[in-house]
ROMITI-96647 format. One line per field, with one value per residue (C-alpha): residue number from 0; residue in one letter; x, y, z. Coordinates in steps of 0.2 Angstrom, whole numbers, plus 5000, padded with zeros to 4 digits. Each point is the difference from the previous one (the first is absolute). Last residue first. Layout:
N
resi	(NUM,...);
resn	(a,...);
px	(X,...);
py	(Y,...);
pz	(Z,...);
% end
This chain:
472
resi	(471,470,469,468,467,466,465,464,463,462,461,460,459,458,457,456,455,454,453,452,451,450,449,448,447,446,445,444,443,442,441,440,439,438,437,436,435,434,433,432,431,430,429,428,427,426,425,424,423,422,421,420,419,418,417,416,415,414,413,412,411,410,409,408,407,406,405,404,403,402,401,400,399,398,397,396,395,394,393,392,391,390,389,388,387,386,385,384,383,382,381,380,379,378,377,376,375,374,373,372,371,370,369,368,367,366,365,364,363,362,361,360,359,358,357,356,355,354,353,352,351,350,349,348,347,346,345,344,343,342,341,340,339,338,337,336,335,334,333,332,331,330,329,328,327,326,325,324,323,322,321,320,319,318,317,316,315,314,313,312,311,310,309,308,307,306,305,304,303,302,301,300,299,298,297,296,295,294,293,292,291,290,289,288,287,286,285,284,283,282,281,280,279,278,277,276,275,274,273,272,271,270,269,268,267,266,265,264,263,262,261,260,259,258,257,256,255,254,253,252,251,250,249,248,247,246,245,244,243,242,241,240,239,238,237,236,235,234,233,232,231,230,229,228,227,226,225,224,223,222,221,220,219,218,217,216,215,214,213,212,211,210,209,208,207,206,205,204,203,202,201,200,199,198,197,196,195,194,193,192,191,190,189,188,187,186,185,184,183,182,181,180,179,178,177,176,175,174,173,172,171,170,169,168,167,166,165,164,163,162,161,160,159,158,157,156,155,154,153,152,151,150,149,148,147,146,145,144,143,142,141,140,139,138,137,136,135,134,133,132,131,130,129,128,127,126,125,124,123,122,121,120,119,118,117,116,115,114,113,112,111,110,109,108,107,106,105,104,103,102,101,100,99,98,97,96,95,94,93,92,91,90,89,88,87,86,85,84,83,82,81,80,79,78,77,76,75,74,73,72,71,70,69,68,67,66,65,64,63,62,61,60,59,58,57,56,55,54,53,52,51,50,49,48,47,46,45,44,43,42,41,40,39,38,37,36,35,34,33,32,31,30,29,28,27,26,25,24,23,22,21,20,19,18,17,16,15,14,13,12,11,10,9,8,7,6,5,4,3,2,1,0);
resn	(x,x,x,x,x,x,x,x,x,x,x,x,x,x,x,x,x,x,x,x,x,x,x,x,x,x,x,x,x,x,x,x,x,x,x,x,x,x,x,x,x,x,x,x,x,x,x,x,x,x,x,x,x,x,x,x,x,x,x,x,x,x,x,x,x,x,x,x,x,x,x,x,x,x,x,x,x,x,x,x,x,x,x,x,x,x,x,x,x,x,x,x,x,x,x,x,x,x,x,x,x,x,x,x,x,x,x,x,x,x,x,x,x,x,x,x,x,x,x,x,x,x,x,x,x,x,x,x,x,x,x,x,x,x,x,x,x,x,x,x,x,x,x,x,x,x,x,x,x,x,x,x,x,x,x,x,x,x,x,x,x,x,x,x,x,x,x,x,x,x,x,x,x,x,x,x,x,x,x,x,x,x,x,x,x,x,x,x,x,x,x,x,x,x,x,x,x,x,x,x,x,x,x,x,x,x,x,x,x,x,x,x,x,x,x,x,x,x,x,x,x,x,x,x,x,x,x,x,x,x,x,x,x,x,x,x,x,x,x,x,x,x,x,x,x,x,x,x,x,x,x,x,x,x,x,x,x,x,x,x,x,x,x,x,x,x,x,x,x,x,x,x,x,x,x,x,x,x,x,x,x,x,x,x,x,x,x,x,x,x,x,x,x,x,x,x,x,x,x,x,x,x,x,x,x,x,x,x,x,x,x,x,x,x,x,x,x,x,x,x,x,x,x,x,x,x,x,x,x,x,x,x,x,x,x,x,x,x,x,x,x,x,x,x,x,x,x,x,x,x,x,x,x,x,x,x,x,x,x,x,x,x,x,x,x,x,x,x,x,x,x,x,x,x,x,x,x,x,x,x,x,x,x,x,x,x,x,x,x,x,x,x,x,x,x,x,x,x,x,x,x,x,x,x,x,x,x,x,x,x,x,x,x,x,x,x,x,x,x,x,x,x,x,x,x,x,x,x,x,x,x,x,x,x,x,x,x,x,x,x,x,x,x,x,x,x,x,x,x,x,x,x,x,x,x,x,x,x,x,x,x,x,x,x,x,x,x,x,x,x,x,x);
px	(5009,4999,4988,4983,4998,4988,5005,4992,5012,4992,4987,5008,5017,5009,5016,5004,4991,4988,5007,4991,5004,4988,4987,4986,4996,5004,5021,5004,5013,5011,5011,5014,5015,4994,4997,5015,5015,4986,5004,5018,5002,4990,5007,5017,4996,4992,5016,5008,4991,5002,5009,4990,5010,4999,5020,4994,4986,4984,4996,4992,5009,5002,5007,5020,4993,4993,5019,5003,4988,4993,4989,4987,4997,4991,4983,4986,4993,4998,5018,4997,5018,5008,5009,4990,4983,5001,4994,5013,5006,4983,4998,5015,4991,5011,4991,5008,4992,5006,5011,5014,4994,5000,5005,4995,5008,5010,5001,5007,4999,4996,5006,4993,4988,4987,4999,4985,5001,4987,4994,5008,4991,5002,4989,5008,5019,5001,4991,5014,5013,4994,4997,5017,5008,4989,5010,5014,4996,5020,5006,4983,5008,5019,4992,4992,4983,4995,5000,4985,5005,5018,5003,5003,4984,4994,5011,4993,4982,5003,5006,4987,4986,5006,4999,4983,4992,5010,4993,4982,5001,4982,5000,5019,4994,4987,5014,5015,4990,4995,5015,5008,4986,5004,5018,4996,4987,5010,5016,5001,4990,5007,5018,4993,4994,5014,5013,4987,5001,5019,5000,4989,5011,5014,5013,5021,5003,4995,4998,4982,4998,5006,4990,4984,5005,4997,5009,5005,5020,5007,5002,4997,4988,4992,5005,4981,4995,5007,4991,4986,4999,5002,4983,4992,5005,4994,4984,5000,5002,4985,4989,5005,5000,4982,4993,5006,4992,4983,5001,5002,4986,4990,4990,5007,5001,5019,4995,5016,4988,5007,5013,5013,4988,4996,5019,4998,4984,5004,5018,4989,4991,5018,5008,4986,4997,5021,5000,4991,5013,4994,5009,5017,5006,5021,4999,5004,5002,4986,4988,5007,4996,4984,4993,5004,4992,4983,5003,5000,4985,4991,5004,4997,4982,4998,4988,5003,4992,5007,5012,5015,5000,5010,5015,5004,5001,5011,5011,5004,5002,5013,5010,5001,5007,5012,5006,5002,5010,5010,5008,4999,4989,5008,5017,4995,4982,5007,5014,4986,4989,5012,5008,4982,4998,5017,5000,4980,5007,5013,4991,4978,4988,4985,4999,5014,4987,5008,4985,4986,4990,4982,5004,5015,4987,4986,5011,5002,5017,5016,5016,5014,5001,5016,5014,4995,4987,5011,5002,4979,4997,5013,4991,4983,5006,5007,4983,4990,4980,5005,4988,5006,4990,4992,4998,4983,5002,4999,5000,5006,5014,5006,5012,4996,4993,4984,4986,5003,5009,4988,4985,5011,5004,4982,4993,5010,5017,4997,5007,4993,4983,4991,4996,4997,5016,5004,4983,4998,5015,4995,5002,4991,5002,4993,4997,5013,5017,5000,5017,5015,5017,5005,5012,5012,5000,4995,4994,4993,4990,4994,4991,4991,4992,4997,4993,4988,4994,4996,4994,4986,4996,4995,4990,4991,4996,4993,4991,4994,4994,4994,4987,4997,4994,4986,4995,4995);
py	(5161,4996,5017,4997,5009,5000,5005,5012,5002,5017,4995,5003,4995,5007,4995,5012,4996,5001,4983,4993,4993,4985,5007,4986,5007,4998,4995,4991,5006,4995,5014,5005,4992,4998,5022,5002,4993,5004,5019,4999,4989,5011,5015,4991,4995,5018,5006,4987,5003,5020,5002,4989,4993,5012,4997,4981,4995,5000,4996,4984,4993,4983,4985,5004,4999,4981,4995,5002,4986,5003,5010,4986,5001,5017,4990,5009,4988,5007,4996,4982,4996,5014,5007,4989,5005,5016,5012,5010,5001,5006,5012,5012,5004,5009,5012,5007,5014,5004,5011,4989,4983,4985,4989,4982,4982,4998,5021,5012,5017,5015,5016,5012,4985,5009,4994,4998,4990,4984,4991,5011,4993,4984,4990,4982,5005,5014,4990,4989,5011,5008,4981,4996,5014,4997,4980,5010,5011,5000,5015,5010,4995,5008,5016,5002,4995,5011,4992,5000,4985,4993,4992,4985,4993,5011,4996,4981,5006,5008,4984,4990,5012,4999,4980,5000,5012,4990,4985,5008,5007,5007,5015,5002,5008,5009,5009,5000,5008,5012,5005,5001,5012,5011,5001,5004,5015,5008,4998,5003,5014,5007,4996,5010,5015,5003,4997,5009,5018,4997,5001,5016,5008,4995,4991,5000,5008,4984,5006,5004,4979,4997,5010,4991,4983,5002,4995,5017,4997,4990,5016,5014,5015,5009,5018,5004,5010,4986,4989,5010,5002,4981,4996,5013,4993,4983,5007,5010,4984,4991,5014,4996,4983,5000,5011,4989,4986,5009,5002,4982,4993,5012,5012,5016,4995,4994,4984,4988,4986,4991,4987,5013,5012,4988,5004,5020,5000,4989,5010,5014,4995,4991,5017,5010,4987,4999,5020,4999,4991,4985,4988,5008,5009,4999,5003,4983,4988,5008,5003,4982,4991,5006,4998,4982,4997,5009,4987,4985,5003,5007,4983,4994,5002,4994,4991,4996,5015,5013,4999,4991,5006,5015,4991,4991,5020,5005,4986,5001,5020,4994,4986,5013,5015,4985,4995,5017,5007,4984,5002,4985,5007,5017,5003,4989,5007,5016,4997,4992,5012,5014,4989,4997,5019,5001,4984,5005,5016,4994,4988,5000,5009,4990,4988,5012,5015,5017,5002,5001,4983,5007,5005,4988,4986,5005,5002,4980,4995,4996,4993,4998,4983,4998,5009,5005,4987,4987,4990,4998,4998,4984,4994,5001,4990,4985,5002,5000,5007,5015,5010,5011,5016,5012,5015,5007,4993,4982,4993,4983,4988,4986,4989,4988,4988,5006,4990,4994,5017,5008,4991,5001,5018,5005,4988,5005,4997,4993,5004,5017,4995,5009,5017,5003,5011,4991,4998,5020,5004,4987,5016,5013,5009,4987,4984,4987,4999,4981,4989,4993,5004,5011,4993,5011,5014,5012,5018,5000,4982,5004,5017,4993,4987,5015,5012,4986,4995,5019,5003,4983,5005,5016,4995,4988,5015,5011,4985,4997,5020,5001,4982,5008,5019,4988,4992,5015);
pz	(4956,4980,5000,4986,4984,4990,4984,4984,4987,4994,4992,4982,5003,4988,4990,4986,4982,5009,5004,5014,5016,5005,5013,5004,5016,5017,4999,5017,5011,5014,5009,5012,4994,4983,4998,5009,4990,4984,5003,5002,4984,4989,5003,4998,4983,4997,5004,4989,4984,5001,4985,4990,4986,4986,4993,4998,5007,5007,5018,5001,4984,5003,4990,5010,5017,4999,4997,5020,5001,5018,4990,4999,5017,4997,4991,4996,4984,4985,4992,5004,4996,4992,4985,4989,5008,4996,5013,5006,4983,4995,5014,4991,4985,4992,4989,4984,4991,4982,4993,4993,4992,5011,4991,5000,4997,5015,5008,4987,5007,4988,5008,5012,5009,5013,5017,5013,5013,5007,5013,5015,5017,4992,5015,4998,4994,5014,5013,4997,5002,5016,5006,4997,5008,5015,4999,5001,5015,5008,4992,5008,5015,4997,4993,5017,5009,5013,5020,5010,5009,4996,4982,4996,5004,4989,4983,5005,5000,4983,4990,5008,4996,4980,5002,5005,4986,4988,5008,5000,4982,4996,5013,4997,4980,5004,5014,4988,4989,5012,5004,4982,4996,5014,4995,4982,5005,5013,4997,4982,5000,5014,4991,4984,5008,5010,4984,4988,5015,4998,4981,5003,5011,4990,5002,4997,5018,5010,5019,4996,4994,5016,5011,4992,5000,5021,5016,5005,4995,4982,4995,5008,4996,5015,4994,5009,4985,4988,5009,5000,4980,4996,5013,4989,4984,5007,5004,4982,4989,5012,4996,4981,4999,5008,4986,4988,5009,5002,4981,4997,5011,4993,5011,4989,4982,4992,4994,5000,5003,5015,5008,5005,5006,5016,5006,5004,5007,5013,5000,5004,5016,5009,4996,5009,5014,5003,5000,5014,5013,5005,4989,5001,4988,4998,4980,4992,5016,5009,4984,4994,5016,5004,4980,5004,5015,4996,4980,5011,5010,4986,4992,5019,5001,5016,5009,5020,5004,5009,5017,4991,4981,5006,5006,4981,4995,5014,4999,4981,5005,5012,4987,4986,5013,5007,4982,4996,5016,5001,4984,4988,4985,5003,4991,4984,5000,4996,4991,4987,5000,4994,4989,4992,4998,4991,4990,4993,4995,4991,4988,5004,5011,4999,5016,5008,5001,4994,4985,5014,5006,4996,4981,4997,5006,4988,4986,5000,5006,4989,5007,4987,4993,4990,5007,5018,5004,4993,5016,5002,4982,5000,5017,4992,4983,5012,5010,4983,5005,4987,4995,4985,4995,4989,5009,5007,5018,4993,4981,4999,4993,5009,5012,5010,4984,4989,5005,5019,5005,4994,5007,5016,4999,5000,5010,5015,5004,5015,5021,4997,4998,4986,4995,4980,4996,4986,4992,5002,4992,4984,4986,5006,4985,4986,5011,5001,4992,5001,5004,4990,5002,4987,4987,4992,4987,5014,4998,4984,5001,5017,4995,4985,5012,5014,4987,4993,5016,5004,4983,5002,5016,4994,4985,5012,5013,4985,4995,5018,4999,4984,5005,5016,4992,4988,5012,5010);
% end
């Protein structure tokens, strides 16, 4: 036996000592230039697992702070398999951002190709990203401020908040959040309302669906991974379904029905599968992103009294505008500025995105470094959010400071450059509509310790248990 352990640590040490080698040898050829500094890691694995390490999302967590601290904001590592450049740089961030099309091409792990489908807009790159996100775009353009929407948004906002009233006064409002959401994309995506049984069935896969992006790509039946495949492709052949009775009931008008989904039929330059990714990809983006923002906003309120103050002000004065019973309308939702700022600063505080993945096609020339062409490159968006030279007690959860119209141009909430978020401003007014009621009608107190998490998504692992107690 101790004889097998010292072969097998030498044959481990002769490994390492290859794989160091290959890399070392392997910078010099590819880039005469300086690299920025950093560790490699472990042979393999390289330091995946350190960077993915959960921590709160309002930090940086260990991992990037000890880097950070011993090797600058910017630095070499070995992540997702690839060589790679962090950068905790907000200037650098920004430039990666706008050059996405000619200098940093997106570039997701295999395992999000293989669950998300080669038509999604977070991979496809070029012409066909311009043609699906067109798509998107005109879309939410046209309906963000129709009445229909904003009214459908507001009643299922209703309709949730209405049910906590005869059970317990302890909600899990995470769950909460995500039932509301998932309500409002089905409805405004494909016309489904929550009752109706294809709602379960939709709501059941796209559970599966999102958990495989943060596992093991191991392909065995029972994984986490697997069932995620598996749920993409039920979910693939409800949509087609739904695409093949429209057709068969001729009902395809643009801009008419309410829904993305007769929209996207009316366009003649996609295909079914293209419009199946579009579908797919605003759910997704609806349900999980929207939800999050929720909650944030929620943990974060539960800590901020003034804020928390200040926000019911704003949305007791829309309500006394307004006559009894009456829907809000584009023209309220206009005047929720100070809700604006909480969205925004719940954005900064929870980073519901902490990071992107890009891939540098050239070498790029950033101070004293380069960044040599086909490696990794991670934005770290959370940093900026977080650097304490870009703001005043950047941990702190504090809307007023947006006030400062100035404030808008350090952040990145929502990407940038030609991969904004589409979506951002329905989710804003999601937001809005549900809060407008939520702080009129309710007082909460967070149960548990339950900070959000970076997973590296946000999660709130209990659920963001509150007890909840009626204002009247």
């Amino acid at each position: 036996m101790v004889e097998l352990l010292a072969v097998i640590c030498t044959l481990f040490s002769a490994l390492a000592f290859v794989y160091l080698l290959k890399y070392r040898n392997k910078n010099k050829q590819d880039s005469p230039h300086k690299l920025p500094p950093g560790s490699m890691g472990w042979p393999f694995s390289g330091e995946t697992l350190g960077f993915l390490k959960p921590h709160r999302s309002n930090s940086l967590g260990s991992f990037l702070q000890e880097r950070c601290s011993r090797y600058g904001k910017v630095f070499k590592s070995h992540l997702f398999g690839s060589p790679t450049i962090v950068s905790c740089d907000f200037e650098f961030n920004m430039y990666i951002l706008q050059n996405e099309g000619t200098l940093f091409p997106v570039d997701y792990p295999k395992v999000m190709h293989n669950i998300l489908g080669k038509f999604s807009l977070l991979l496809v790159k070029g012409d066909l990203h311009r043609k699906l996100r067109s798509t998107i775009i005109s879309f939410v353009s046209a309906t963000k401020h129709e009445s229909n929407f904003l009214h459908c948004v507001e009643m299922l906002a209703l309709s949730r908040i209405n049910s906590w009233i005869p059970i317990s006064k302890q909600v899990a409002f995470y769950e909460e959040a995500k039932r509301f959401t998932i309500n409002v994309m089905m409805k405004h995506l494909l016309n489904i309302n929550p009752d109706d049984p294809l709602a379960f069935k939709i709501l059941g896969n796209f559970e599966n669906y999102i958990k495989g992006f943060i596992s093991l790509p191991i392909r065995i039946p029972g994984t986490a991974y697997f069932k995620a495949l598996q749920a993409r492709i039920r979910l693939s052949a409800i949509i087609k379904d739904i695409i093949i009775e429209r057709r068969k009931c001729n009902n395809v008008r643009p801009m008419q029905g309410g829904d993305l989904l007769n929209v996207i039929l009316s366009k003649k330059n996609l295909s079914d599968e293209e419009m199946v990714s579009i579908v797919l990809d605003l759910l997704f983006g609806g349900y999980e992103t929207t939800a999050k923002l929720l909650s944030l906003i929620v943990y974060f309120l539960g800590g901020a009294s003034n804020a928390l103050e200040s926000l019911k002000e704003e949305h007791q004065e829309i309500r006394k505008r307004k006559k009894e019973g009456e829907l809000l309308n584009w023209e309220d939702y206009k005047q929720m500025n100070f809700t604006q700022n909480v969205i925004y600063e719940a954005m900064r505080c929870g980073n519901v995105v902490k990071f992107l993945h890009r891939k540098a096609i050239q070498d790029v020339k950033f101070k004293d470094y380069v960044i040599p062409a086909g490696w990794k490159v991670l934005p770290v968006l959370s940093s900026g959010h977080l650097d304490p030279t870009l703001f005043e007690n950047p941990l702190e959860f504090n809307p007023f400071r947006w006030n400062d119209n100035s404030t808008s141009k350090k952040v990145a909430p929502f990407g940038g450059g030609p991969r904004f978020c589409p979506g951002a401003d329905l989710a804003k007014v999601e937001t809005a509509f549900f809060l407008h009621h939520l702080v009129l009608n309710y007082r909460w107190k967070i149960r548990t310790d339950d900070p959000p998490l970076a997973f590296p998504y946000v999660e709130f692992t209990r659920g963001l248990l509150l007890n909840l107690e009626p204002t009247a």
